[in-house]
Biopython code that builds the backbone (N, CA, C, O; Angstrom):
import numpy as np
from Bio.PDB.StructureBuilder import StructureBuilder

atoms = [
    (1, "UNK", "N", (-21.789, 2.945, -8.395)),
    (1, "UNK", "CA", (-20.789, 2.432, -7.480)),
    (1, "UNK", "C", (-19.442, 2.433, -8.191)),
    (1, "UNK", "O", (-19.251, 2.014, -9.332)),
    (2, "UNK", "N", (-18.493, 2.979, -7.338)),
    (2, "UNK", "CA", (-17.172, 2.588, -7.586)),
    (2, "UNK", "C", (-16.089, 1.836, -7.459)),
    (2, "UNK", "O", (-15.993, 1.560, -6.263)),
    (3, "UNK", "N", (-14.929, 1.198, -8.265)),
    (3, "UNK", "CA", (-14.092, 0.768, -7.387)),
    (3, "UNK", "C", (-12.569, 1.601, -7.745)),
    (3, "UNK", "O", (-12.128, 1.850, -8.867)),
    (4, "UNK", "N", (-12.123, 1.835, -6.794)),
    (4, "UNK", "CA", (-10.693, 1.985, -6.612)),
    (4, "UNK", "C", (-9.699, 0.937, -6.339)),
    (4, "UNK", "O", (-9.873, -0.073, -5.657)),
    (5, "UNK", "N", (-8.610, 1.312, -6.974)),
    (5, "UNK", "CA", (-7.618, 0.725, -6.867)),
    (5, "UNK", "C", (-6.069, 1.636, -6.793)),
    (5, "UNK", "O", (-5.717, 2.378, -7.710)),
    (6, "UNK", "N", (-5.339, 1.436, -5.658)),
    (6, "UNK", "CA", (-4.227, 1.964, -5.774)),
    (6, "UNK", "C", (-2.684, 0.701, -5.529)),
    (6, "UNK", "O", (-2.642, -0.064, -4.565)),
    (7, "UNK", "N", (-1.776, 0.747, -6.419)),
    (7, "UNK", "CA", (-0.965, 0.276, -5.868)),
    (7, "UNK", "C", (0.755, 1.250, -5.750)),
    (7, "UNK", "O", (1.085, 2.356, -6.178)),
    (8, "UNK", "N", (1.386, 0.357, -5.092)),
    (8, "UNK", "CA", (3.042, 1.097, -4.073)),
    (8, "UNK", "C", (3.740, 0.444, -4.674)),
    (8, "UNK", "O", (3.600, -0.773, -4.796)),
    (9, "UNK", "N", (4.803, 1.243, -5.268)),
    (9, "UNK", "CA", (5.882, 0.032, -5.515)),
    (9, "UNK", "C", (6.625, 0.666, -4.583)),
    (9, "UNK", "O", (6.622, 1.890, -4.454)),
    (10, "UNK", "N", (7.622, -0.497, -3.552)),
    (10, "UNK", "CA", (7.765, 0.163, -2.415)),
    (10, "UNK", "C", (10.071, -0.208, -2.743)),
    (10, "UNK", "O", (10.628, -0.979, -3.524)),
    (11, "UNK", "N", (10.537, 0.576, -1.924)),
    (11, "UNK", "CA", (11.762, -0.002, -1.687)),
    (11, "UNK", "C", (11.916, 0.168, -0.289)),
    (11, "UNK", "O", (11.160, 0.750, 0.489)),
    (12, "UNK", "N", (12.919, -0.372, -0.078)),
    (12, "UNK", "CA", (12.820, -0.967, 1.453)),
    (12, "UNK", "C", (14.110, -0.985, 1.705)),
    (12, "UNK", "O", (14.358, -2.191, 1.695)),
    (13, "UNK", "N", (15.486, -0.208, 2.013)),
    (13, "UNK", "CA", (16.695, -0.127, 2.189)),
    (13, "UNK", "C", (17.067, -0.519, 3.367)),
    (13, "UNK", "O", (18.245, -0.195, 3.521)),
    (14, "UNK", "N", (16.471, -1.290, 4.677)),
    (14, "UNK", "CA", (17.336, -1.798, 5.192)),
    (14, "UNK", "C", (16.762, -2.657, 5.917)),
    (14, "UNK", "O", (16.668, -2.665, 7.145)),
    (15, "UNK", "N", (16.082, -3.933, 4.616)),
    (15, "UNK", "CA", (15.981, -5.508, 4.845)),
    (15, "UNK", "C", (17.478, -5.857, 4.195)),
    (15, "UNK", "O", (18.277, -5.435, 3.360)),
    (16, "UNK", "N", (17.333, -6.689, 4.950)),
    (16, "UNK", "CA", (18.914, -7.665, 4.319)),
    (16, "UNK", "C", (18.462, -8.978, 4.088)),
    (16, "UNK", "O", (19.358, -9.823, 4.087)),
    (17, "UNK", "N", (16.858, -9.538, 3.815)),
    (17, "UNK", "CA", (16.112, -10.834, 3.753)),
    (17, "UNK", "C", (15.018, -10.900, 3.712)),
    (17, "UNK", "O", (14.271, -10.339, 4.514)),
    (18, "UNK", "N", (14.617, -11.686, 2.652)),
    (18, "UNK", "CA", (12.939, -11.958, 2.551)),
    (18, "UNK", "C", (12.291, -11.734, 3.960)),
    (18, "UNK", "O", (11.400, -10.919, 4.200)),
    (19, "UNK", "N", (12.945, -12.677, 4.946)),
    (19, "UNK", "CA", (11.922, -12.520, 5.789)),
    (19, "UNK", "C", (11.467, -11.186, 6.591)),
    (19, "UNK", "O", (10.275, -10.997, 6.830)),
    (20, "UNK", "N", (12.692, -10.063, 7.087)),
    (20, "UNK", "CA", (12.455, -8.691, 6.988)),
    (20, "UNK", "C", (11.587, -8.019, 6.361)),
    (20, "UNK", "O", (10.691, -7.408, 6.942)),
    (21, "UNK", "N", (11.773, -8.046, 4.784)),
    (21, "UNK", "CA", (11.130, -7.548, 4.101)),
    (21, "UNK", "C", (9.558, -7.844, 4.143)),
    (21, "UNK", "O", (8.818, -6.861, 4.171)),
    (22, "UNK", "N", (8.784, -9.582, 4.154)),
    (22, "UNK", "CA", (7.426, -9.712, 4.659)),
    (22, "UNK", "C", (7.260, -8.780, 5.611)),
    (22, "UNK", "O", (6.495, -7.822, 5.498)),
    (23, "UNK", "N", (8.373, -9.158, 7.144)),
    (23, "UNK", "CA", (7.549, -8.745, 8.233)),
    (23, "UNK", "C", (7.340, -6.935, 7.953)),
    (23, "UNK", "O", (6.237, -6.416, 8.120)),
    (24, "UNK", "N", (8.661, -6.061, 7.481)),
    (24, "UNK", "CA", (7.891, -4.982, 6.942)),
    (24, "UNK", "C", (6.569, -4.721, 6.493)),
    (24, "UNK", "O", (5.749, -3.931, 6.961)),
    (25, "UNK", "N", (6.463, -5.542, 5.457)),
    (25, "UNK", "CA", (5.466, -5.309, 4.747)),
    (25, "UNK", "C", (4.096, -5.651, 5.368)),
    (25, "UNK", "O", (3.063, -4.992, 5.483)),
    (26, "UNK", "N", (4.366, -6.649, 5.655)),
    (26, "UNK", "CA", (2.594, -7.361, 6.647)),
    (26, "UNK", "C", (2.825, -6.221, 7.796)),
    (26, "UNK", "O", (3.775, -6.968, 8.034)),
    (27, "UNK", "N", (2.871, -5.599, 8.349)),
    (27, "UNK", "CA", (2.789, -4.521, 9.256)),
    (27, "UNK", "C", (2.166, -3.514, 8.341)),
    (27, "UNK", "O", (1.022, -3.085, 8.491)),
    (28, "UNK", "N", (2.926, -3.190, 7.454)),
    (28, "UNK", "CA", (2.305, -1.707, 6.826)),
    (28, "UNK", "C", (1.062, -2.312, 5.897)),
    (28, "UNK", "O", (0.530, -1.483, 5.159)),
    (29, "UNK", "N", (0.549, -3.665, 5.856)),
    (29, "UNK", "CA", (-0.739, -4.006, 5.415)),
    (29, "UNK", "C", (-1.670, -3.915, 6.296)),
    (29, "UNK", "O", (-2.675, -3.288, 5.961)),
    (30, "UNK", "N", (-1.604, -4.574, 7.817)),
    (30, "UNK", "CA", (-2.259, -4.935, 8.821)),
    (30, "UNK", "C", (-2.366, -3.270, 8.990)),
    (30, "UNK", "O", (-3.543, -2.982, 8.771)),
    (31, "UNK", "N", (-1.679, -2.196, 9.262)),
    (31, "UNK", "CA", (-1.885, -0.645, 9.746)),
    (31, "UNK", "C", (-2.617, -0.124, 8.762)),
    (31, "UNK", "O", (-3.533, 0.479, 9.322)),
    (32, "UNK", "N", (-2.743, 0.001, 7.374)),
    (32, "UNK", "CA", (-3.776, 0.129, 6.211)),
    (32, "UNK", "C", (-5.201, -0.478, 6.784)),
    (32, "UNK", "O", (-6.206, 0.222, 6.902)),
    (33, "UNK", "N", (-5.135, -2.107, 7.176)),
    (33, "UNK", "CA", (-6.136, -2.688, 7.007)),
    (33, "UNK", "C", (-6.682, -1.828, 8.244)),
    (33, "UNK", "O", (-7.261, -0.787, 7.934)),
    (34, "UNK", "N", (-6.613, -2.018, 9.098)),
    (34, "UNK", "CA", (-6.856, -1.580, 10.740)),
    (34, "UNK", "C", (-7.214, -0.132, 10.774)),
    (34, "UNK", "O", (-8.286, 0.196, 11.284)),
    (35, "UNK", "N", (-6.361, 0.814, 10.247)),
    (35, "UNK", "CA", (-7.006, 2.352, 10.161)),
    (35, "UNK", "C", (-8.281, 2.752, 8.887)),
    (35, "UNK", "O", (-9.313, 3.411, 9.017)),
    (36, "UNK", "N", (-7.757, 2.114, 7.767)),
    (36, "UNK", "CA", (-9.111, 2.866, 6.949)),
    (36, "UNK", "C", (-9.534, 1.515, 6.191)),
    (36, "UNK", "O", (-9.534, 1.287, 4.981)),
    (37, "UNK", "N", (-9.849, 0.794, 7.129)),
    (37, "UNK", "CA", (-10.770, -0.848, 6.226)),
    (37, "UNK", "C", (-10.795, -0.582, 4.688)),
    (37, "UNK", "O", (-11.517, 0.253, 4.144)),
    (38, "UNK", "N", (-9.643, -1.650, 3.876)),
    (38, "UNK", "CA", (-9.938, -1.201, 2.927)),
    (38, "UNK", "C", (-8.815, -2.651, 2.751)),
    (38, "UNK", "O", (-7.849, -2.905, 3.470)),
    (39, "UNK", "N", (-9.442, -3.635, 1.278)),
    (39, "UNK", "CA", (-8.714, -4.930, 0.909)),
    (39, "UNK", "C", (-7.082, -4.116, 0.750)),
    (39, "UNK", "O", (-6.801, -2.929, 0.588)),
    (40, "UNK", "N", (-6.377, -5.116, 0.854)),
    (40, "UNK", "CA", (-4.839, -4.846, 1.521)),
    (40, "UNK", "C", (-4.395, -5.924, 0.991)),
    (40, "UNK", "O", (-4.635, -6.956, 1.617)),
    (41, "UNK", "N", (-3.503, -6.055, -0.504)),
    (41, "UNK", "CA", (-2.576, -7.370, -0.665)),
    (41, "UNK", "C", (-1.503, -7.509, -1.181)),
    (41, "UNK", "O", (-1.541, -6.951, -2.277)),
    (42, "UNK", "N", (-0.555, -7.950, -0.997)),
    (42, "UNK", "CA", (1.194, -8.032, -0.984)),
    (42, "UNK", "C", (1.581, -8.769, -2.295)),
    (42, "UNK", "O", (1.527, -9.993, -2.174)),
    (43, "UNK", "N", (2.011, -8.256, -3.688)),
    (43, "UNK", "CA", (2.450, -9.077, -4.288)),
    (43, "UNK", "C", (3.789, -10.039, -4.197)),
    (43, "UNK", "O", (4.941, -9.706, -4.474)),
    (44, "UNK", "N", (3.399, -11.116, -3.807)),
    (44, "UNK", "CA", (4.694, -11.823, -3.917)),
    (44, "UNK", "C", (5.951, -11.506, -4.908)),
    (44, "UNK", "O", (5.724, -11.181, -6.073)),
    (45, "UNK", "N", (7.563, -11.630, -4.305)),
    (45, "UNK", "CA", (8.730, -11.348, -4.945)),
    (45, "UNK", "C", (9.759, -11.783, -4.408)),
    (45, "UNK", "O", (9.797, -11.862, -3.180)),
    (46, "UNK", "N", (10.828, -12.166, -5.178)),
    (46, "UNK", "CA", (11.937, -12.769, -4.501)),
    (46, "UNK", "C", (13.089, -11.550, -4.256)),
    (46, "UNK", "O", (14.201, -11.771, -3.776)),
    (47, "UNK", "N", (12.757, -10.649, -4.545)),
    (47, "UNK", "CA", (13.773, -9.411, -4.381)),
    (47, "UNK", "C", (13.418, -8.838, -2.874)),
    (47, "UNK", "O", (12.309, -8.353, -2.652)),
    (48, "UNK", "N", (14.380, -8.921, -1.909)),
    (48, "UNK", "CA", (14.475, -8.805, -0.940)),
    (48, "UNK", "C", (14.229, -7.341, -0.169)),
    (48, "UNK", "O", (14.082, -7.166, 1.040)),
    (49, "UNK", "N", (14.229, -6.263, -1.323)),
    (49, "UNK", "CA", (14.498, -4.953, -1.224)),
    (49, "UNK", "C", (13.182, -4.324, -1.611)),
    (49, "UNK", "O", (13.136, -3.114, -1.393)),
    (50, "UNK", "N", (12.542, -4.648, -1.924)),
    (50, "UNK", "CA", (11.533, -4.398, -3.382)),
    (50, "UNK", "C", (9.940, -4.864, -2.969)),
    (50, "UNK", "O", (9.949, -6.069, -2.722)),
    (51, "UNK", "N", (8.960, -4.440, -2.862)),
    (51, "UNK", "CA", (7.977, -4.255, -2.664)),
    (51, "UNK", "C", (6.650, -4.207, -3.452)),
    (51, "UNK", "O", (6.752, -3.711, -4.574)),
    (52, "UNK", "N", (5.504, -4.601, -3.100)),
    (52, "UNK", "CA", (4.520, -4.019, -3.954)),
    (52, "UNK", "C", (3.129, -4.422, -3.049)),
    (52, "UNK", "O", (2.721, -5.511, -2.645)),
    (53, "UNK", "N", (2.645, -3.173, -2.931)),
    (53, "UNK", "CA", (0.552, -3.237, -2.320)),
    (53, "UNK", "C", (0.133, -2.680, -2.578)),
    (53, "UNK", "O", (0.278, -1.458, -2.570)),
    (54, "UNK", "N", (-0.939, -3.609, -3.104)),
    (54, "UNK", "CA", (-2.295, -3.213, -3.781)),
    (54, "UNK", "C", (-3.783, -2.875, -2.967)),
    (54, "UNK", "O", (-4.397, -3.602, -2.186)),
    (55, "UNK", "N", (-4.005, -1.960, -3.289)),
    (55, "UNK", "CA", (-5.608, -1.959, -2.374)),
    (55, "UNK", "C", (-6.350, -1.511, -2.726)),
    (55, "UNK", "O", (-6.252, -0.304, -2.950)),
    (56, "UNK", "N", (-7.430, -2.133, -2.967)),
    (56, "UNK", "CA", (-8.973, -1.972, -3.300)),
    (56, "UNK", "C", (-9.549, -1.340, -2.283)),
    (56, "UNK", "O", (-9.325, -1.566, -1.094)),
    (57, "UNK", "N", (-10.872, 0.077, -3.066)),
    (57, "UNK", "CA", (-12.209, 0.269, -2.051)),
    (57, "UNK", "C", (-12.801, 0.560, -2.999)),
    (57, "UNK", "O", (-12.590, 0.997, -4.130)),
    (58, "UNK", "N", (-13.838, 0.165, -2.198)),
    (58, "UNK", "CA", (-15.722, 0.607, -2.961)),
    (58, "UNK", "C", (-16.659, 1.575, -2.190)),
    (58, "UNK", "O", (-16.831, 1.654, -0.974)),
    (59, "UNK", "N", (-17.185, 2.244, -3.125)),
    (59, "UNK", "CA", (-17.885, 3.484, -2.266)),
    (59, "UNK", "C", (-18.583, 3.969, -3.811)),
    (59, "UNK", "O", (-18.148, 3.517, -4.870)),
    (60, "UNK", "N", (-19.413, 4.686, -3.761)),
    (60, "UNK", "CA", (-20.585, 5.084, -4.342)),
    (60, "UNK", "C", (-20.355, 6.486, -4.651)),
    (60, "UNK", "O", (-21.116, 7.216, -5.285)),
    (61, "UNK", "N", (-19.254, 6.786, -4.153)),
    (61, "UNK", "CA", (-18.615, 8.490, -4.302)),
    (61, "UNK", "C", (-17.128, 8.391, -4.879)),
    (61, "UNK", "O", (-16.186, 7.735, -4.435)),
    (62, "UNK", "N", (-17.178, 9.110, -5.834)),
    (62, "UNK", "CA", (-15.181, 8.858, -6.482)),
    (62, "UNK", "C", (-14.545, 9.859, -5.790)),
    (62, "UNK", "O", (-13.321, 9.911, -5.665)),
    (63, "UNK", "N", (-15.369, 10.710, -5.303)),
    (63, "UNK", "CA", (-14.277, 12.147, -4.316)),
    (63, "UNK", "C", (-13.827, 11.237, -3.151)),
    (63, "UNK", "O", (-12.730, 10.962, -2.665)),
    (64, "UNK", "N", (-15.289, 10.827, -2.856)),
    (64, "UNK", "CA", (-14.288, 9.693, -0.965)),
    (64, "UNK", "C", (-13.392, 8.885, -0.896)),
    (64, "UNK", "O", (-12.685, 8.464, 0.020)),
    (65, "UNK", "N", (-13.540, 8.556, -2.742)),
    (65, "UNK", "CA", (-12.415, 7.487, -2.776)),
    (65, "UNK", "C", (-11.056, 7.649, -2.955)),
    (65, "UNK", "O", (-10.243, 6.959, -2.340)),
    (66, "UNK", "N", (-10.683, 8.666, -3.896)),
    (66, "UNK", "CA", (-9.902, 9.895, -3.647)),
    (66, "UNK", "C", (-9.149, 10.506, -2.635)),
    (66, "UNK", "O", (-7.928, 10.658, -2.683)),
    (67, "UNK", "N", (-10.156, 10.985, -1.378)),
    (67, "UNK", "CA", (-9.460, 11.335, -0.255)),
    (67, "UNK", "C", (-8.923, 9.905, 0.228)),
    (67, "UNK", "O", (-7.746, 9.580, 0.385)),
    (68, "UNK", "N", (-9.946, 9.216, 0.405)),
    (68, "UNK", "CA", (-9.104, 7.586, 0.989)),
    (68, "UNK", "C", (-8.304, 7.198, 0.595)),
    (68, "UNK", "O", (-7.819, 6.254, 1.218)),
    (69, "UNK", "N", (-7.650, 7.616, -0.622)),
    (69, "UNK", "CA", (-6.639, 7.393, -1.554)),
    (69, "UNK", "C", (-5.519, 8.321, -0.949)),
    (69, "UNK", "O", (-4.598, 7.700, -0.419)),
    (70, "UNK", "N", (-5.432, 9.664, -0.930)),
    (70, "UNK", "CA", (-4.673, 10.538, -0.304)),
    (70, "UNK", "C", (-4.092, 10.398, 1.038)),
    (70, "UNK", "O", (-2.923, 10.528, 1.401)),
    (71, "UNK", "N", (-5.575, 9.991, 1.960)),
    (71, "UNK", "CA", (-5.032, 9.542, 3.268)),
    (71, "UNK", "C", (-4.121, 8.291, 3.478)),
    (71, "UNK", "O", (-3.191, 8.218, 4.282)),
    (72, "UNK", "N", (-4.415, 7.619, 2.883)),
    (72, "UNK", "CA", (-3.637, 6.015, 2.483)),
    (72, "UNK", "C", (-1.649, 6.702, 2.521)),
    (72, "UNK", "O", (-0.814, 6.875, 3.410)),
    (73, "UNK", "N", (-1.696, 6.910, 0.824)),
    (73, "UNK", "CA", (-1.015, 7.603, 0.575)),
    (73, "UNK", "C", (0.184, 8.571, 1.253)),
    (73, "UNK", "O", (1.409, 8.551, 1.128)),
    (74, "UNK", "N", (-0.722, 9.422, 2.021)),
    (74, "UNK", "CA", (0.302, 10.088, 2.971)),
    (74, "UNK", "C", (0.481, 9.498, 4.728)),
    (74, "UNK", "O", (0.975, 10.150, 5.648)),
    (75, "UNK", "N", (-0.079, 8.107, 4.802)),
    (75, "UNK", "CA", (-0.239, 7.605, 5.713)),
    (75, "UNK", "C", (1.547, 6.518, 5.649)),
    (75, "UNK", "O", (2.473, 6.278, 6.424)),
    (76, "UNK", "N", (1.218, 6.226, 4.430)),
    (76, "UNK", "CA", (2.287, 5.224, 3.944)),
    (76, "UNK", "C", (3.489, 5.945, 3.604)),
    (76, "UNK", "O", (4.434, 5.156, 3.576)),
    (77, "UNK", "N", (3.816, 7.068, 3.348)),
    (77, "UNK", "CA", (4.670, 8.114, 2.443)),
    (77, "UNK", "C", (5.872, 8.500, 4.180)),
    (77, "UNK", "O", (7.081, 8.716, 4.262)),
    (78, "UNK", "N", (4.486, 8.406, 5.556)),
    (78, "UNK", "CA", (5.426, 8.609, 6.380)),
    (78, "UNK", "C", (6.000, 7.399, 7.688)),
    (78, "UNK", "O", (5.947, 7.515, 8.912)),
    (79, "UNK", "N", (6.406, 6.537, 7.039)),
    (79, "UNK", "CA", (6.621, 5.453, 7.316)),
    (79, "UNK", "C", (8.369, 5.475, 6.923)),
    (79, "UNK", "O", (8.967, 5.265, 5.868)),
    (80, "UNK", "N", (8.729, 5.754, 8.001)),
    (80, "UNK", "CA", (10.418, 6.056, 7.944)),
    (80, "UNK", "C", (11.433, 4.318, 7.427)),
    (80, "UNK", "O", (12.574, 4.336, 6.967)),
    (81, "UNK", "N", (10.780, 3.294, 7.629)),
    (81, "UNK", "CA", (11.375, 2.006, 6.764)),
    (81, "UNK", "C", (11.444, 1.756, 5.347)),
    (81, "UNK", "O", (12.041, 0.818, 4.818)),
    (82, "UNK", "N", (10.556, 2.988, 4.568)),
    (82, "UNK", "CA", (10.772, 2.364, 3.690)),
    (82, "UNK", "C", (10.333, 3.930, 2.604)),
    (82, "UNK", "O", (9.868, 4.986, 3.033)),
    (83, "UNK", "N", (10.571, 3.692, 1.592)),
    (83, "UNK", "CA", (10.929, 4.560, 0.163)),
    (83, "UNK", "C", (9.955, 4.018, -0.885)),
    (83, "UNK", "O", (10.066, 2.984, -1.545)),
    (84, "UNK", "N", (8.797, 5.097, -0.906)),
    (84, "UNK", "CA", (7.688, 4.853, -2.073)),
    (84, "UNK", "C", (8.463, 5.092, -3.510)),
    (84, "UNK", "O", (8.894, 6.244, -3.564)),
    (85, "UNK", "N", (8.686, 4.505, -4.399)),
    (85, "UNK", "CA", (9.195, 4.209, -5.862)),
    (85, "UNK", "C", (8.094, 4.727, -6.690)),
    (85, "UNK", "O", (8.611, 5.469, -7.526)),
    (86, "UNK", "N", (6.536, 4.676, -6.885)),
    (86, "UNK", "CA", (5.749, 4.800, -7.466)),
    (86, "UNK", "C", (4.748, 4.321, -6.908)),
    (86, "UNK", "O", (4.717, 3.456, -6.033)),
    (87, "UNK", "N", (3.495, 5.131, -7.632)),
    (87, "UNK", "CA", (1.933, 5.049, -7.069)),
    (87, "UNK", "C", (1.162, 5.028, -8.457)),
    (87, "UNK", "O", (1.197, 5.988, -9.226)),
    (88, "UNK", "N", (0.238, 3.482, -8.801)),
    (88, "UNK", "CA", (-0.461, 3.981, -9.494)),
    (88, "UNK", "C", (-2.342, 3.923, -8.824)),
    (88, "UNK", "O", (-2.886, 3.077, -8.114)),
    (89, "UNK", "N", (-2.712, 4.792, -9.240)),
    (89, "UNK", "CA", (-4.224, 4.927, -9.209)),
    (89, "UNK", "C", (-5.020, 4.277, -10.137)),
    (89, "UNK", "O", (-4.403, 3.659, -11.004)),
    (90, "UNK", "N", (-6.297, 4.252, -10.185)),
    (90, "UNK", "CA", (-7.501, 4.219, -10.914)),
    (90, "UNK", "C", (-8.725, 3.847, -10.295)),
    (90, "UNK", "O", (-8.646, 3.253, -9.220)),
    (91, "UNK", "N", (-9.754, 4.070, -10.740)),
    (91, "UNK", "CA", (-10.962, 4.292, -10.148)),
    (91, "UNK", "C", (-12.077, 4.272, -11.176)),
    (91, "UNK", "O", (-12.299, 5.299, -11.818)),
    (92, "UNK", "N", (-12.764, 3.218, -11.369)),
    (92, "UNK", "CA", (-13.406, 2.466, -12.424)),
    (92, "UNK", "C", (-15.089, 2.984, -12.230)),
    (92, "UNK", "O", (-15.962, 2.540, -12.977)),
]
sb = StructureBuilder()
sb.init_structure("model")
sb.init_model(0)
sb.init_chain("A")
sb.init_seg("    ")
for serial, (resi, resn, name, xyz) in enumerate(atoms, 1):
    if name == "N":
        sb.init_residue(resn, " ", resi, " ")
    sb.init_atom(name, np.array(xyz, "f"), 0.0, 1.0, " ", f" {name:<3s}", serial, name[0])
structure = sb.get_structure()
């Protein structure tokens, strides 16, 4: 069995406030969670602009996890609010 982990460091150019910036963000968690079931969680930050989600899956195959990784990935990449900064992977 495997686990994956990917996280986003995200930027976000046109919140002007924490609270923007959540509701961004809890949307593009809830659309993760909802299309490919997979743990979905928001690191807390006081930078209004600035972003970060993490998400875990488990699966018994590192290729599926992989593509689920890709699909994620280019799921989030076309999301016109906001500007992926970095992606890290791993898969244990």
């Amino acid at each position: 069995m495997f686990l994956g982990c990917i996280k986003f460091e995200i930027f976000i150019p046109y919140s002007h406030s924490l609270k923007e910036k959540r509701q961004i963000l809890e949307s593009i968690k809830q659309k993760i969670h909802n299309n490919f079931n997979v743990s979905v969680a928001i690191k807390p930050s006081e930078k209004w602009q600035y972003g970060e989600l993490s998400l875990a899956v488990i699966n018994y195959d590192r290729d599926c996890i992989n593509k689920i990784f890709d699909c994620i990935e280019e799921f989030v990449r076309f999301n016109n609010t906001i500007q992926i900064v970095g992606v890290e992977k791993e898969i244990i």
